[in-house]
C-alpha positions in Angstrom: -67.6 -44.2 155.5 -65.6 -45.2 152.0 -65.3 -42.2 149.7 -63.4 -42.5 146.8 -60.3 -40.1 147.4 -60.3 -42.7 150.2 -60.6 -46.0 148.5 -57.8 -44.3 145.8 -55.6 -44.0 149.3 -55.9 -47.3 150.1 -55.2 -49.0 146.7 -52.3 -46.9 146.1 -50.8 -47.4 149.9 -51.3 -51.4 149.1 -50.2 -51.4 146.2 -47.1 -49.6 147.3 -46.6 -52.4 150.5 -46.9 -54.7 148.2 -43.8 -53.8 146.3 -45.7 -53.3 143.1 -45.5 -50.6 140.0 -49.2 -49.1 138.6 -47.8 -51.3 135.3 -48.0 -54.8 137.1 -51.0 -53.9 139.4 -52.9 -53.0 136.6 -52.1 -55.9 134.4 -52.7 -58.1 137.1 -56.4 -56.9 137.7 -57.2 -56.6 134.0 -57.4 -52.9 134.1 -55.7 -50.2 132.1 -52.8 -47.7 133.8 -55.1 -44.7 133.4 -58.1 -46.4 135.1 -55.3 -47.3 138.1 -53.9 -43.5 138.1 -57.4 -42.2 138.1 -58.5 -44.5 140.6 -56.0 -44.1 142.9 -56.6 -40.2 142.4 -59.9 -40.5 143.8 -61.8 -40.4 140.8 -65.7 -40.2 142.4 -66.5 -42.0 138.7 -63.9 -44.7 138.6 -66.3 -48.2 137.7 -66.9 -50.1 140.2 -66.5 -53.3 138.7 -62.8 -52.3 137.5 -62.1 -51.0 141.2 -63.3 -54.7 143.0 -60.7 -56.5 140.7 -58.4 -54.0 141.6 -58.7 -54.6 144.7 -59.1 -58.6 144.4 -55.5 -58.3 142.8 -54.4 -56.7 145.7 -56.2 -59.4 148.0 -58.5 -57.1 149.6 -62.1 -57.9 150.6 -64.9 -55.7 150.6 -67.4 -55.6 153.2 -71.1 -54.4 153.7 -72.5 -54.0 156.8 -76.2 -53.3 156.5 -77.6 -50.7 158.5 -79.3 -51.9 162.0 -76.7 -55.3 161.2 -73.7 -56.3 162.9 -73.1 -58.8 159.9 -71.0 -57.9 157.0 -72.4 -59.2 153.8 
């Protein structure tokens, strides 16, 4: 399960293998610097619509998998 020191971990990691500064990931994703620190600290009340274009700047996809479903949504 996704928490959100976890999701921070991941954005930041990316974002890192990626070659790219907070600056530029932020700019590219339409966020602010803060709300890419924060997020990236785990912030458990980071927005969720900020955090999935974030991550779509970053070329990640989010999945759901329903419970009792193999299928991700």
């Amino acid at each position: 399960m996704m928490d959100a020191e976890k999701l921070g971990a991941v954005v930041r990691a990316e974002r890192k293998a990626q070659g790219l500064r907070q600056v530029e990931l932020a700019a590219a994703s339409g966020v602010g610097v803060r709300f890419l620190a924060e997020l990236e600290a785990g912030k458990p009340t980071a927005q969720i619509g900020k955090a999935l274009a974030v991550l779509a700047a970053l070329g990640c996809q989010v999945e759901i998998v329903r419970p009792g479903s193999a299928e991700a949504i």
